[in-house]
C-alpha positions in Angstrom: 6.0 -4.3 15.3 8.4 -4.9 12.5 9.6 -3.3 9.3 11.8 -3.6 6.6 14.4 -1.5 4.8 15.9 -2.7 1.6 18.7 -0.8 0.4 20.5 -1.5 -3.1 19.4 -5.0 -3.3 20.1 -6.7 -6.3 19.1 -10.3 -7.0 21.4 -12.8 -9.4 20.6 -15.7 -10.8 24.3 -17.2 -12.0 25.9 -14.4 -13.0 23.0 -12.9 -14.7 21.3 -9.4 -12.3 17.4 -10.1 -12.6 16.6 -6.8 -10.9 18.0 -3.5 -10.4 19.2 -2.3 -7.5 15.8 -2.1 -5.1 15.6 0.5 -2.2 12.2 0.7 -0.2 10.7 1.0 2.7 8.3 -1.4 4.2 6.0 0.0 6.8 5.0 -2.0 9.9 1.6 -3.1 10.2 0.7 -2.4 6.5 -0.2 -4.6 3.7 2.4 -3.5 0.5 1.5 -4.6 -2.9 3.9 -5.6 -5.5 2.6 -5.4 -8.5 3.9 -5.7 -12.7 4.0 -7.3 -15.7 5.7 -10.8 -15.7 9.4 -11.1 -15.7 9.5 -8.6 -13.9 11.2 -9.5 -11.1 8.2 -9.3 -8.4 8.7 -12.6 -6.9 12.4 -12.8 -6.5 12.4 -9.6 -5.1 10.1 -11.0 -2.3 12.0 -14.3 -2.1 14.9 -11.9 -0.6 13.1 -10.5 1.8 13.4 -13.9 3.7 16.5 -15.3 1.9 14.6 -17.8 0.1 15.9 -16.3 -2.7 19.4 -18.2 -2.4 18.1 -21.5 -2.2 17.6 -21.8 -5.6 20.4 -23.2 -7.2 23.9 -20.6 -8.1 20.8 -17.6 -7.1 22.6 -14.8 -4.9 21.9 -11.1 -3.8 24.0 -8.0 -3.2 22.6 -5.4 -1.2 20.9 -4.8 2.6 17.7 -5.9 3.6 17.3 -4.7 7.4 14.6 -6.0 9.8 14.0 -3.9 12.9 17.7 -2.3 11.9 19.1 -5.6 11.5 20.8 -6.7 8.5 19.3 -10.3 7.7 22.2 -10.9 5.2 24.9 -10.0 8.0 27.5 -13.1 7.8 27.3 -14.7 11.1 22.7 -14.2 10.6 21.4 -17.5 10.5 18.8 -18.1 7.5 16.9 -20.7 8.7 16.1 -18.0 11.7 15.0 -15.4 9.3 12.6 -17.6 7.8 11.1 -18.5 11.1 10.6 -14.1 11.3 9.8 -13.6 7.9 7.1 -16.5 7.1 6.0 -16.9 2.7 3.0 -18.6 1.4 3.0 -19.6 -2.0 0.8 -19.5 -4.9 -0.1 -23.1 -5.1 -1.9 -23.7 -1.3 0.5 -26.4 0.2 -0.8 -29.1 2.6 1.3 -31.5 3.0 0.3 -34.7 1.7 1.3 -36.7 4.1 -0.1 -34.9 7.2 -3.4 -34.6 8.7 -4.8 -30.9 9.4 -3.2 -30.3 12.5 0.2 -32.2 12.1 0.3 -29.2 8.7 0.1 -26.2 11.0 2.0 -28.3 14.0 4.9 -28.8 11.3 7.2 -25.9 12.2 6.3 -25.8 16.0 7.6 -29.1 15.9 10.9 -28.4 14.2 11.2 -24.9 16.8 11.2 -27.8 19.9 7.9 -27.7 20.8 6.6 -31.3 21.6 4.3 -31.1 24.6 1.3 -32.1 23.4 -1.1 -29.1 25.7 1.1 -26.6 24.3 0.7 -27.9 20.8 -2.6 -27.9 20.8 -3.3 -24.4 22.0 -0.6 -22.9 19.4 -2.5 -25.3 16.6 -6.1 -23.6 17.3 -4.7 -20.4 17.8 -3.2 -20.8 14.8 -6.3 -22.0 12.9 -8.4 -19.4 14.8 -6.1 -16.4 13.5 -6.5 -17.9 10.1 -10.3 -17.7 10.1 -10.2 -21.7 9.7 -10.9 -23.3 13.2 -14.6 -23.2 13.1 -14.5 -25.3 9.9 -12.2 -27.7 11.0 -12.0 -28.5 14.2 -13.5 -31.6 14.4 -11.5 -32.9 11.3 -8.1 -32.5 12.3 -7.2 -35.8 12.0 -8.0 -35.3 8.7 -6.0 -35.0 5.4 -5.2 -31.5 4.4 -5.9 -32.3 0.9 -8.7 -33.3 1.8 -10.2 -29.4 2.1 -11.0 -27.2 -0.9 -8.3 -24.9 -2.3 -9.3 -21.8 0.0 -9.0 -23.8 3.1 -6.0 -25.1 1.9 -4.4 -21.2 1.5 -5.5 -20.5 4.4 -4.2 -23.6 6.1 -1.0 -23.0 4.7 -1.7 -19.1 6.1 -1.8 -20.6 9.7 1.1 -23.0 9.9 3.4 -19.8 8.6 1.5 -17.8 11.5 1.9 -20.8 14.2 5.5 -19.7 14.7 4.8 -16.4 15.1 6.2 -14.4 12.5 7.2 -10.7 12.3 6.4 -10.5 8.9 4.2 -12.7 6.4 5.4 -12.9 2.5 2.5 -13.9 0.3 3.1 -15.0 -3.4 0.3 -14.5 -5.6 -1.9 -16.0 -2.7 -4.8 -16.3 -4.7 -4.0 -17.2 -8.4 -5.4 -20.1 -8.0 -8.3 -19.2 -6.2 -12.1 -19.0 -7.0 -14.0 -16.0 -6.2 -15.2 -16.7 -3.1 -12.5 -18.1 -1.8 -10.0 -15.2 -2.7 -12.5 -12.8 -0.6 -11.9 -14.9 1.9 -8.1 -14.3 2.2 -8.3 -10.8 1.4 -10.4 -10.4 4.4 -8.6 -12.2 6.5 -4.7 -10.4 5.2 -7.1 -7.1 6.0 -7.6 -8.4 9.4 -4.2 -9.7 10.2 -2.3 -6.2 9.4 -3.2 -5.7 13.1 -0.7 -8.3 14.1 2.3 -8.4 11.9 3.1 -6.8 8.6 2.5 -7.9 5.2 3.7 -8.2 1.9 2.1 -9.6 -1.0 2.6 -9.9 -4.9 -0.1 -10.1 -6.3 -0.6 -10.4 -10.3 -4.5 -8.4 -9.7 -4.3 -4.9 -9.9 -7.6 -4.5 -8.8 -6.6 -7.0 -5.7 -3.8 -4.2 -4.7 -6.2 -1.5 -4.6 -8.8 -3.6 -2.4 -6.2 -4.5 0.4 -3.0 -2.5 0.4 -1.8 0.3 2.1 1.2 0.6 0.1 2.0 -0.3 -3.6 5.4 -1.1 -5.2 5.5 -1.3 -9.1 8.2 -2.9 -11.1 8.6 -3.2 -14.6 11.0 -4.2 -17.2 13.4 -2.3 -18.5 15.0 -3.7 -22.3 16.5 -0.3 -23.0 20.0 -2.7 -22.6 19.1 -5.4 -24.5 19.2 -7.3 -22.0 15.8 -7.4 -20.0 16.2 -6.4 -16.2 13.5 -5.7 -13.8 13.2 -1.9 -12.2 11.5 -0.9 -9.0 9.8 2.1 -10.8 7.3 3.8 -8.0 6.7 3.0 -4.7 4.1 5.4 -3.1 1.3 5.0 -1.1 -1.9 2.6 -3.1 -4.5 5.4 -3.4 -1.3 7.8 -4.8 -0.4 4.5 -7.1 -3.7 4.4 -8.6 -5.1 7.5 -8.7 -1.9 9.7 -9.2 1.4 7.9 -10.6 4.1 9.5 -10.7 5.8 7.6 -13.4 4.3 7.5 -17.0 5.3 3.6 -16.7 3.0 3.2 -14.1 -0.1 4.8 -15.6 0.6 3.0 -18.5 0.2 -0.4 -16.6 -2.1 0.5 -14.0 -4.5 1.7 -17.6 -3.7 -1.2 -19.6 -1.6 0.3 -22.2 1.1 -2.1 -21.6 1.6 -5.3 -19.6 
């Protein structure tokens, strides 16, 4: 199985550093939580961890972030292959529009080279089936995916990243826009899927970190400069997180004080 070690990462946007230099572990076969106040720099720290972070316009990152010992942002390491290792789901669920159920979670296969249509099909269901959505669509694949509610949609979204067999799965605030219901759902199913591949999710609900992770990283920002920069402040296991911080910043948070 696969995990991650970030060493002295430090995401730019222009010239400006968002976060300070980052150094963590991420454990193999564990869900890790990253949780903090807004602007702090939770989801661009993620967005490295696949190099999605340097798509966004004059956005750039010092620093290692290793994968089973391998540096992804090694010079002659293809992106585009790290995003196939490292899959993200966003915070909005994302079927696309155009596409009917199964051409959404055939999407990457088909982009990988896969074309033959038996093969296809079994990597779609088993897809579907590992994202606890098979059952409920199988005989509607043909389809819109906008045409299923918001949770399906997440999790549909959850399948076509898992179709291409990922070694790790970035989540962004998975359930933001969630009901309920449909939030259990995918915290069940991230519970389940640990099993297979390891997981990393921001996640904006406290109380969401403590149901499902194994690990919690808190960030917060620091204006001490002037200038505000997001800090990595704790990273310890979720029970040690919650129940016994180690840094007055994160008792503060984690009891509402600030944030």
């Amino acid at each position: 199985m696969s995990s991650m070690t970030i060493s002295q990462l430090a995401p730019f946007y222009g010239l400006r550093q968002a976060v300070k230099a980052v150094d963590m572990q991420i454990v193999s076969q564990e869900i890790t939580a990253i949780i903090g106040p807004s602007g702090c720099g939770k989801s661009t720290v993620l967005r490295c961890l696949n190099r999605m972070h340097e798509t966004i316009l004059g956005a750039s990152a010092t620093g290692t972030v290793s994968l089973n010992g391998e540096d992804i942002y090694a010079p002659k390491v293809d992106a585009t292959l790290i995003r196939q290792r490292v899959g993200m789901v966003f915070q909005q669920p994302v079927a696309f529009r155009t596409r009917n159920i199964y051409e959404n979670v055939a999407a990457g296969l088909r982009i990988q080279g896969m074309s033959h249509k038996v093969e296809l099909d079994q990597a779609v269901e088993e897809a579907l089936q590992s994202a606890v959505l098979w059952d409920e669509v199988k005989d509607v694949l043909s389809k819109p995916g906008t045409a299923l509610s918001g949770g399906q949609q997440q999790r549909l979204a959850i399948a076509r990243a898992l179709a291409i067999k990922p070694d790790v799965l970035l989540l962004d605030e998975p359930c933001s826009a969630l009901d309920p219901i449909a939030t259990a759902n995918i915290e069940e199913l991230l519970v389940q899927l640990k099993s297979k591949l390891t997981i990393v999710i921001v996640t904006h609900s406290m109380q969401q970190a403590a149901r499902i992770s194994d690990q919690t990283a808190v960030f917060m920002v620091d204006t001490t400069s002037g200038n505000p920069i997001g800090e990595l402040v704790e990273k310890s296991s979720t029970l040690d997180v919650f129940t016994n911080p180690r840094d007055p910043r994160t008792e503060s948070y984690i009891s509402g004080r600030v944030g």
